[in-house]
N, C-alpha and C positions, 0 to 999 in steps of 0.2 A: 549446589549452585541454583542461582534463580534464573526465569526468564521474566521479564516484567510487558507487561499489555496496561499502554495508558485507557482510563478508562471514558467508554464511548457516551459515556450518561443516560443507558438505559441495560439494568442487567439482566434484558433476552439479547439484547445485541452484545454481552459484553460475552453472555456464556456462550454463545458462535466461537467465540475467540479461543475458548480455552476447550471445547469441544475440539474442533478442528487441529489446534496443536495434538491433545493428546489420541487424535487418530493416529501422528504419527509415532514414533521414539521418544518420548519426554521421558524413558526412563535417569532416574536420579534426579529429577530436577524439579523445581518448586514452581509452578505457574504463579505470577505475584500480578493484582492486579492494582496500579497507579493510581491513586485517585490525586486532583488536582491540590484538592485542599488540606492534604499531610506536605508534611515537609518532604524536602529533595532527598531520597533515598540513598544509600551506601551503594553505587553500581559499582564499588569495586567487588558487592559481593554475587552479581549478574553475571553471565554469559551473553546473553541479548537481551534488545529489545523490540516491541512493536510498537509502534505510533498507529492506533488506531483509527475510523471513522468520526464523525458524529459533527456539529456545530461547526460553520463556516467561521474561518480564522479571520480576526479583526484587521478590517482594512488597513489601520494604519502600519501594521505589518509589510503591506507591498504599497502602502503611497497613495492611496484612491479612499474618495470618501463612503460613508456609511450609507448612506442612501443608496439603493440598486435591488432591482426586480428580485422577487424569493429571497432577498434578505431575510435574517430573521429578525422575532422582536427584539431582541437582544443578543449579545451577545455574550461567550464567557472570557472575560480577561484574564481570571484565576488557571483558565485552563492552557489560556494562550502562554503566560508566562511559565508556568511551570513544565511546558513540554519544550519552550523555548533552553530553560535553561538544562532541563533533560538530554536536549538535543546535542547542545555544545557539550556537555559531559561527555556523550556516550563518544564522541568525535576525539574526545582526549584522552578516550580510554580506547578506544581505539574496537567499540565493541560493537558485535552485528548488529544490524539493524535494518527490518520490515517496514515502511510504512504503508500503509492501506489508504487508499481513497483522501479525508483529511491529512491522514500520515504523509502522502507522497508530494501534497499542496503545502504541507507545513515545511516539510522539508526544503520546496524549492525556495518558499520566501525570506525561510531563514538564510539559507545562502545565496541570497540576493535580486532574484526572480520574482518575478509578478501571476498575477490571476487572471484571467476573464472572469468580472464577474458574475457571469449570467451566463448559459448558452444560448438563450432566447426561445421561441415558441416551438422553432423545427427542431433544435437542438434539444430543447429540454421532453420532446415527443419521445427521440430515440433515448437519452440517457436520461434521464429524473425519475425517481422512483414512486410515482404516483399514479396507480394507487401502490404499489409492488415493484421488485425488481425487473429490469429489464434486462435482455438479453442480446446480445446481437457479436456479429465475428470482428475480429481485432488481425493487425496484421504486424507482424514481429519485424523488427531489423535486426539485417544479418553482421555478422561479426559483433554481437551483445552480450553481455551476459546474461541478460532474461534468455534469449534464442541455445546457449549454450544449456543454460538449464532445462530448459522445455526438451530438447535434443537428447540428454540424458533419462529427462524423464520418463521421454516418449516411449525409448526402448522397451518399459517395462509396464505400460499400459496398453501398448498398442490388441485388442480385444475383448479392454474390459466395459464394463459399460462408463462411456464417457470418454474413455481413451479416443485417441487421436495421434496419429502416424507423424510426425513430424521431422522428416528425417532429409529435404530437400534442402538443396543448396542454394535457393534464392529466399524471395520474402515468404513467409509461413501465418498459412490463416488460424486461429484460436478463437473457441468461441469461449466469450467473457460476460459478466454481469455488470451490470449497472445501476447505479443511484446516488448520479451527483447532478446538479447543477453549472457547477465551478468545473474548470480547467484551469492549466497553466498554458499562462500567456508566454510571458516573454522566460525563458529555462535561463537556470542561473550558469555563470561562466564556465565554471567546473562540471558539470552534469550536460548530459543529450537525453534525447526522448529514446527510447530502443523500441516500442510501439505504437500504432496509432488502429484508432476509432476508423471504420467506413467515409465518415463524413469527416476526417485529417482533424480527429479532435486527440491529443498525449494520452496515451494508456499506461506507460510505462515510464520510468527516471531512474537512471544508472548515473555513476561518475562516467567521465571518458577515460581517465588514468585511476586503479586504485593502487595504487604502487604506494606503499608507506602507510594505507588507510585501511579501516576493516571494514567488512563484508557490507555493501548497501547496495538494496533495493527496493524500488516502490514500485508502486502497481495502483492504477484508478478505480478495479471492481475491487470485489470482496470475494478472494479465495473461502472465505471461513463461512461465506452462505452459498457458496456454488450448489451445495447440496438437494436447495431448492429446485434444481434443474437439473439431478440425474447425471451432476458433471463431479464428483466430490473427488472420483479417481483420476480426472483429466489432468495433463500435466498442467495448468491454467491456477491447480488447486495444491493437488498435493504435490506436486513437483516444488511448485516453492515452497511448499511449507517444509519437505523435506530437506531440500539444501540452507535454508534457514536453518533447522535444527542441526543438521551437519555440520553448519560454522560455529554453531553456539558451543557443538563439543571438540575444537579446535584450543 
């Protein structure tokens, strides 16, 4: 079987990706990387997938015009369309699925959800990644499935290096990376936020029911370069990437 990682359009940032999975259990399985420009793949022959990083999704996506602060010069339509119609697949095949940073923004606007386009100067201090990633603590909501998994995870990190105890019964601190711009504005009907930024900016996007659907989850850093800050064992990192691999062998 495969797991497929759409690609981020740069391959240092794409081999993070495939690094990171195979830190964990990828035994049996074919790490495939997505390029925009082949045709729409057989995911009947998948387990999962990841919607990764990279290039801010075209506005006309969520309704708001192309002009706006850090915009880029361009944009990619080839890519926008081809994760769009990945996305509805994976939803009919009913297969796990990661999104990362772009991953967790594409997701909400395909199901109906909008952007900020911009964080602006104070926001984009704490989260933009210029020149490098940034870092800073995130705060989980309880009763989530992120909070569930981090809880799992925690058990079996708690004094490694990175680990982090997370085992309290109210809101739970995390410390996460950073390097976006963009947030989700208005969450689509179906989905809540399960985390949030210091400054109440979505870290996180679950369903609120997955009853009938398969495994989703997004997240606004990037588990797969945590590594750069010494966090690579924290539940933040490898705790999703393990229950990710978990569902894909389901």
């Amino acid at each position: 079987m495969k797991i497929g990682i759409t690609y981020t359009g740069a391959e240092e940032k794409q081999q993070n990706y495939h690094n990171w999975l195979n830190s964990g259990d990828t035994n049996g399985f074919e790490l495939v990387t997505l390029f925009p420009e082949g045709d729409l793949p057989a995911l009947e022959e998948f387990a999962g997938l990841i919607f990764s990083g990279g290039i801010d999704i075209h506005p006309s996506y969520y309704g708001l015009a192309e002009a706006y602060p850090n915009a880029p010069s361009s944009f990619n339509a080839v890519r926008d369309k081809f994760e769009k119609l990945l996305f509805e697949k994976t939803q009919d095949l009913r297969l796990p699925v990661l999104g990362i940073c772009r991953g967790m923004q594409l997701v909400n606007v395909l199901s109906g959800g909008t952007l900020k386009q911009d964080l602006g100067e104070r926001g984009n201090e704490i989260h933009r990644a210029i020149p490098a990633d940034k870092i800073h603590d995130a705060t989980v909501c309880n009763d989530t499935l992120l909070k569930e998994i981090l809880d799992a995870a925690a058990v079996g990190t708690v004094g490694k290096a990175g680990g982090e105890n997370i085992t309290d019964l109210t809101a739970v601190d995390i410390h996460i990376n950073s390097a976006h711009h963009q947030v989700i504005d208005k969450t689509a009907d179906s989905f809540r936020i399960s985390c949030y930024s210091p400054d109440g900016q979505p870290e996180a996007l679950e369903r609120k029911s997955n009853e009938g659907k398969g495994f989703l989850l997004c997240v606004q850093w990037h588990p797969e370069r945590m590594f750069r800050f010494n966090l690579q064992d924290a539940p933040a990192s490898a705790g999703i990437r393990d229950r990710f691999l978990k569902e894909t062998k389901k």
